[in-house]
C-alpha positions as CSV (number, residue, x, y, z in Angstrom):
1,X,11.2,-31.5,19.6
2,X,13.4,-28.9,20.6
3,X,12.1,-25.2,20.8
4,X,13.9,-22.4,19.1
5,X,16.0,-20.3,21.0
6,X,15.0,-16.8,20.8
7,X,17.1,-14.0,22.6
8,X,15.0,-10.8,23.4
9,X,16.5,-7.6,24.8
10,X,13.6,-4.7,26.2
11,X,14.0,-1.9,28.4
12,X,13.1,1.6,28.4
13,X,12.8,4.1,25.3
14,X,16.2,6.0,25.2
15,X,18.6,3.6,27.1
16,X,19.9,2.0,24.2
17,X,18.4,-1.2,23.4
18,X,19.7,-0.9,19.6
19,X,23.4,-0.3,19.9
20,X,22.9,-3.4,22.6
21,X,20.9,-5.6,20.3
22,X,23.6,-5.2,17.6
23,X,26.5,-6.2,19.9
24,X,24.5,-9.1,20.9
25,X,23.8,-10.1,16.8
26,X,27.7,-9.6,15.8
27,X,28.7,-11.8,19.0
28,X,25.8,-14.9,18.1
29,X,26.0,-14.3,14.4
30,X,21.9,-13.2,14.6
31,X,19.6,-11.1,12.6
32,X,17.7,-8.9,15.0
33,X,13.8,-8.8,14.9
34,X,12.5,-5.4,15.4
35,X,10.1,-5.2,18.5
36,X,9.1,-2.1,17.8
37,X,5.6,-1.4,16.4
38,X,6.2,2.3,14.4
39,X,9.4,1.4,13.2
40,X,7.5,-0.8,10.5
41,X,6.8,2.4,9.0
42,X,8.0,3.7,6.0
43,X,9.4,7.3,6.6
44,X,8.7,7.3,10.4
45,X,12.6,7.1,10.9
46,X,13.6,9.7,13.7
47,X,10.9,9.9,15.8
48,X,10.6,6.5,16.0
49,X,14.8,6.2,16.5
50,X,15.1,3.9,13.4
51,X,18.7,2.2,13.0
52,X,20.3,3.5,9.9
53,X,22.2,0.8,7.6
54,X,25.6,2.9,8.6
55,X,24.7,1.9,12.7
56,X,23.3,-1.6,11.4
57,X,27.3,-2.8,11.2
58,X,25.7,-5.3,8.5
59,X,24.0,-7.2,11.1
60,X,20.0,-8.2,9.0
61,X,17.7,-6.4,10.6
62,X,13.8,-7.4,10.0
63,X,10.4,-5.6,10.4
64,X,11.4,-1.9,9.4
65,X,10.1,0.2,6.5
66,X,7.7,-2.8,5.7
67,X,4.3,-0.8,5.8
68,X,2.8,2.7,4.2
69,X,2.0,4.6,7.5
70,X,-1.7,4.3,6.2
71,X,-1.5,0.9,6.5
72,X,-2.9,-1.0,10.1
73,X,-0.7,-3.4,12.2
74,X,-1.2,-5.5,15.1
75,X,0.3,-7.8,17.8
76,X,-1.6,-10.6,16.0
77,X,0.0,-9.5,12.7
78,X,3.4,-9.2,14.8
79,X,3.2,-13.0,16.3
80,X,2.7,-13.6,12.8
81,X,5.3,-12.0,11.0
82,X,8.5,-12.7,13.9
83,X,7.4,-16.7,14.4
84,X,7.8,-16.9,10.8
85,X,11.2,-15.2,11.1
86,X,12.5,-17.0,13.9
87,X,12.3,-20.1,12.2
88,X,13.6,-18.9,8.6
89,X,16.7,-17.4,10.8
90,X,17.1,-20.6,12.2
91,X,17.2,-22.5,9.0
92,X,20.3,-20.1,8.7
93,X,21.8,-21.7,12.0
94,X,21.6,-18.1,13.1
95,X,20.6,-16.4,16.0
96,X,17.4,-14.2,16.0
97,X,16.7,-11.4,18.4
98,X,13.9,-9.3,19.2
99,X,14.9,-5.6,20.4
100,X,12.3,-3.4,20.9
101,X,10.3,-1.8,23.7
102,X,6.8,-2.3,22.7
103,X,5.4,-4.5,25.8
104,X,2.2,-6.2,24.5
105,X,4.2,-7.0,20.7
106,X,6.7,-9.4,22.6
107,X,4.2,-10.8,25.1
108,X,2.2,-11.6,22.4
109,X,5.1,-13.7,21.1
110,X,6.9,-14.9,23.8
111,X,3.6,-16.0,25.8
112,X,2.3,-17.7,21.8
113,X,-0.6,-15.3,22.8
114,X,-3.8,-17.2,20.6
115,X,-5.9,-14.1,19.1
116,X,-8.7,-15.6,17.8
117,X,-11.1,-14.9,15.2
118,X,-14.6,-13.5,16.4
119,X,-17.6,-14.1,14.4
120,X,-18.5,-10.6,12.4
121,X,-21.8,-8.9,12.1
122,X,-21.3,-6.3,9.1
123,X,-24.8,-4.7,9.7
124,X,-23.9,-4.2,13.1
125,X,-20.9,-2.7,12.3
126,X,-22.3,-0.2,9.7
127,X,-24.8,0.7,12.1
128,X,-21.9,1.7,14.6
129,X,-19.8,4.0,11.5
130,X,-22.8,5.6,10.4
131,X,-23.0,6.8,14.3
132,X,-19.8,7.8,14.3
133,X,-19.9,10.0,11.7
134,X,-23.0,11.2,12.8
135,X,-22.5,12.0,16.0
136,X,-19.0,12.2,16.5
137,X,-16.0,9.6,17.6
138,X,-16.0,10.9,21.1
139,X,-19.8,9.9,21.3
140,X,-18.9,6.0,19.7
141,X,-16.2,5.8,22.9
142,X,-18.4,6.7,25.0
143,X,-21.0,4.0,24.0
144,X,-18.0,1.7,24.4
145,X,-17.3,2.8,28.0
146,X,-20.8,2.1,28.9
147,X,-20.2,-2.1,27.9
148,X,-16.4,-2.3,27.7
149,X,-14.7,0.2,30.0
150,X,-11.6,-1.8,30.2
151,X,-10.9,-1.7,26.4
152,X,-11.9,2.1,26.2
153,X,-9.5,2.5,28.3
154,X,-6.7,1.6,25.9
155,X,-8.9,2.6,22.6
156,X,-8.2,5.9,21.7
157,X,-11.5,7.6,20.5
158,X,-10.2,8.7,17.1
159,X,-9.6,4.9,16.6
160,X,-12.9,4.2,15.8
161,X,-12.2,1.0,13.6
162,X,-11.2,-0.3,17.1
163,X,-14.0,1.4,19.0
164,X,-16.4,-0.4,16.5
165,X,-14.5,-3.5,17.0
166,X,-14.6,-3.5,20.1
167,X,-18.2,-2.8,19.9
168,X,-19.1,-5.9,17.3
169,X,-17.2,-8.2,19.7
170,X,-19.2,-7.1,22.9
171,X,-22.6,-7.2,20.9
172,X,-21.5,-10.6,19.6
173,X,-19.9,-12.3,22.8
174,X,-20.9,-10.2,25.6
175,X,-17.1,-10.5,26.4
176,X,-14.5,-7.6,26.6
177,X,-12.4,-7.8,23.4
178,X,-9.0,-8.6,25.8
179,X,-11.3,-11.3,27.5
180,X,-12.3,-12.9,24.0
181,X,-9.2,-12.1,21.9
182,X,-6.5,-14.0,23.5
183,X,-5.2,-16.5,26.1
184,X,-2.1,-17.2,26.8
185,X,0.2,-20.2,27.7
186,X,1.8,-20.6,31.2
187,X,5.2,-21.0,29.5
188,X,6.9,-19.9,26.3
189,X,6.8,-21.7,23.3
190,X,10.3,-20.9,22.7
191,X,13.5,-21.5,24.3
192,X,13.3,-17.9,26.0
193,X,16.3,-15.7,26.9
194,X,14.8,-12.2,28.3
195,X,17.4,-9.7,29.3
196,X,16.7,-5.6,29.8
197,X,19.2,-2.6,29.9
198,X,17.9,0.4,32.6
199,X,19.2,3.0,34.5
200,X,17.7,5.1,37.1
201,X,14.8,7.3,36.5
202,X,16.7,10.7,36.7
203,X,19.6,9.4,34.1
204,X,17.3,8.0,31.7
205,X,14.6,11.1,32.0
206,X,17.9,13.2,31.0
207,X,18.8,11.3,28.0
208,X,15.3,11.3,26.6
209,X,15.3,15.4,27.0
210,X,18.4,15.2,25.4
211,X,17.2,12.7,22.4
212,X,14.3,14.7,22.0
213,X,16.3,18.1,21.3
214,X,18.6,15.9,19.0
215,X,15.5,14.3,16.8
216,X,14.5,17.9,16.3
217,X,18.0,18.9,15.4
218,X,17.8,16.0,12.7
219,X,14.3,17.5,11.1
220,X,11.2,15.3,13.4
221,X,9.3,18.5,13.0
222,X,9.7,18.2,9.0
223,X,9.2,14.3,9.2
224,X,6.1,15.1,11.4
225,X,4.4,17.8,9.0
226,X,4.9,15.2,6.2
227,X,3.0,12.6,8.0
228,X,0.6,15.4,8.9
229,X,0.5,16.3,5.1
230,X,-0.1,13.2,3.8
231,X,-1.6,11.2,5.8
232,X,-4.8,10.9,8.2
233,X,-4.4,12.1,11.7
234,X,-6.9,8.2,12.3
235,X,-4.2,6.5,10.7
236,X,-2.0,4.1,13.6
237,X,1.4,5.8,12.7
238,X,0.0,9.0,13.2
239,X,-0.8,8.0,16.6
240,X,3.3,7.5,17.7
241,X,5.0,9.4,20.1
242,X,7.5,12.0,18.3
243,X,4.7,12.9,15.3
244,X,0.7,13.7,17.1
245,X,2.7,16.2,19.6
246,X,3.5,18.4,16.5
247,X,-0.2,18.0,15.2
248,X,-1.9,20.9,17.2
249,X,1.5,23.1,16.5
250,X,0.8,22.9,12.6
251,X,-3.1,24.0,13.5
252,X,-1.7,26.8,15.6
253,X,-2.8,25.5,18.3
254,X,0.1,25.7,19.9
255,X,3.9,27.2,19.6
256,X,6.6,25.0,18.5
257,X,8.2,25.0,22.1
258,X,5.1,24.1,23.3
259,X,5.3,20.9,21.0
260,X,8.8,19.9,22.1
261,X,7.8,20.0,25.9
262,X,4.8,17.8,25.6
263,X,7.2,15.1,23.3
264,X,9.6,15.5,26.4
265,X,6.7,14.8,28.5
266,X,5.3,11.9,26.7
267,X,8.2,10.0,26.3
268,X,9.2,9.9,29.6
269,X,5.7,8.9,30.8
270,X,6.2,6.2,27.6
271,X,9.5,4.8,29.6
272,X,8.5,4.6,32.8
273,X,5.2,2.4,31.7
274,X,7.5,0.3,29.5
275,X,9.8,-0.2,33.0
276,X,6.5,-1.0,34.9
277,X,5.0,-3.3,31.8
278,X,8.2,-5.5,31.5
279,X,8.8,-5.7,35.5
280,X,5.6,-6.7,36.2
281,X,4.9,-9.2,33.0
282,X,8.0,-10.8,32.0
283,X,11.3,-12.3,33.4
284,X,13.7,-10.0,32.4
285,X,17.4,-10.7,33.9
286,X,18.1,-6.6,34.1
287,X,21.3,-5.2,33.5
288,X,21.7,-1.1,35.2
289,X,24.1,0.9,33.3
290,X,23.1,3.7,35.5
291,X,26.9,4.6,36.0
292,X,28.2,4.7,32.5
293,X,29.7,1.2,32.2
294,X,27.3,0.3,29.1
295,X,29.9,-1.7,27.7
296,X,30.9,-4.1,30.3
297,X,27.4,-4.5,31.2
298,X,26.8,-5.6,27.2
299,X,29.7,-8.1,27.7
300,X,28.1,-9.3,30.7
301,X,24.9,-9.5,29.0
302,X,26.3,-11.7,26.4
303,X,28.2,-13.7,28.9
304,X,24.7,-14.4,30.2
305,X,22.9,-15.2,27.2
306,X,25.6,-18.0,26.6
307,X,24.8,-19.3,29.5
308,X,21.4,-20.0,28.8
309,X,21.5,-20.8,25.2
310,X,24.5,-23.3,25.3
């Protein structure tokens, strides 16, 4: 049996993956998959530089404003949700593409990663909440660190559903919850077409700057003290880049400037791990637009893709 063919374009916050993804849809006649794991959030739309349905062009575009930012999401949850829509696209005898820049999302796809269920110990678990809120969240990492250093090392300590997780799988296993929760194949289970936009650092470090001062222009700092407002800082959306810089501004912890230099900040340290993550685990044909000639490097993008899809 034949596998599906699935184009999916990545590259670096801010070098403009969704202008490119729509060109690509318009050309194939896709929908595009969103790769982008807080742009399923309802009302997280600048910050998280959400497509409107004016920059859409009509082209379908999937996995946006699906969840309440109280709600949780995975990469399991993810694999889920885009295998299901790859093949419903197909049914359409259209094209589906995932855009998006969130590295361990389209692995978790593209590699079939297999997350698998780990037996539960609700006592346990209990146990390990009543100590958090006992003692603190920072104290319930630390207790990770001493078994599982290498997921406290990607668990933030006010995530303590994950903490404890991470916790019940140790107690349960004795294996690190990466270790236990997936495996993944040597090859894709679809037929894979991976191509990145880029530019060099000091370029793309200049257009983020510039993005950020424009997302505050549009109102982020409104859009952040909503989320602030009404939701809990715990919560997974409140985690994004573009809303938990604001937090400690709205405590007066710090001035508003302050706030804008650390986003700055963040996001660039965001891109350049995205750049390391997909260079080092994926085949990426990569496309520099590092000299302003984003439109013939699209077309030669697509030129490409036909090349490997036809």
């Amino acid at each position: 049996m034949d596998k599906e063919k699935l184009v999916v374009i990545v590259g670096p916050t801010a070098v403009g993956k969704s202008e490119a993804g729509i060109q690509l849809a318009s050309h194939f006649n896709g929908e595009i998959i969103s790769g982008d794991s807080m742009q399923i959030y309802k009302g997280l739309d600048i910050g998280t530089a959400k497509v409107s349905k004016e920059e859409q062009k009509g082209i379908t575009h999937h996995l946006i404003d699906e969840l309440e930012p109280s709600e949780s999401y995975s990469a399991a949850s993810f694999q889920h949700d885009a295998a299901k829509l790859i093949t419903d696209i197909h049914r359409k005898n259209k094209l589906p593409l995932v855009v998006g820049g969130t590295g361990f999302y389209i692995r978790s796809l593209t590699r079939g990663l297999d997350f698998h269920e780990s037996p539960s110990d609700p006592a346990f678990r209990q146990e390990m909440e009543a100590f958090a809120e006992h003692h603190g969240a920072n104290a319930l990492h630390e207790r990770l660190e001493q078994v599982d250093p290498v997921s406290a090392s990607s668990i933030h300590p006010n995530n303590i559903k994950k903490v404890v997780r991470a916790l019940e799988i140790n107690h349960l296993t004795g294996q690190n919850r990466k270790e236990f929760a997936n495996q993944e194949r040597n090859e894709s289970p679809y037929h894979l077409v991976m191509v990145g936009l880029t530019m060099d650092r000091t370029p793309l470090y200049k257009r983020i700057n510039l993005r950020v001062d424009k997302m505050v222009e549009n109102g982020i700092i409104r859009e952040a003290k909503w989320l602030y407002d009404n939701y809990s800082e715990k919560c997974q959306a409140a985690q994004a880049i573009g809303y938990k810089e604001f937090f400690p501004y709205f405590k007066g912890e710090y001035t508003k400037e302050d706030a804008i230099l650390l986003l700055k900040k963040n996001t660039r340290r965001y891109a350049k791990r995205q750049l390391t993550w997909f260079h080092n685990k994926e085949k990426v044909e990569w496309f520099d637009i590092t000299q302003g000639n984003k439109n013939k490097k699209i077309n030669e993008m697509i030129s490409f893709v036909e090349g490997k899809i036809y």
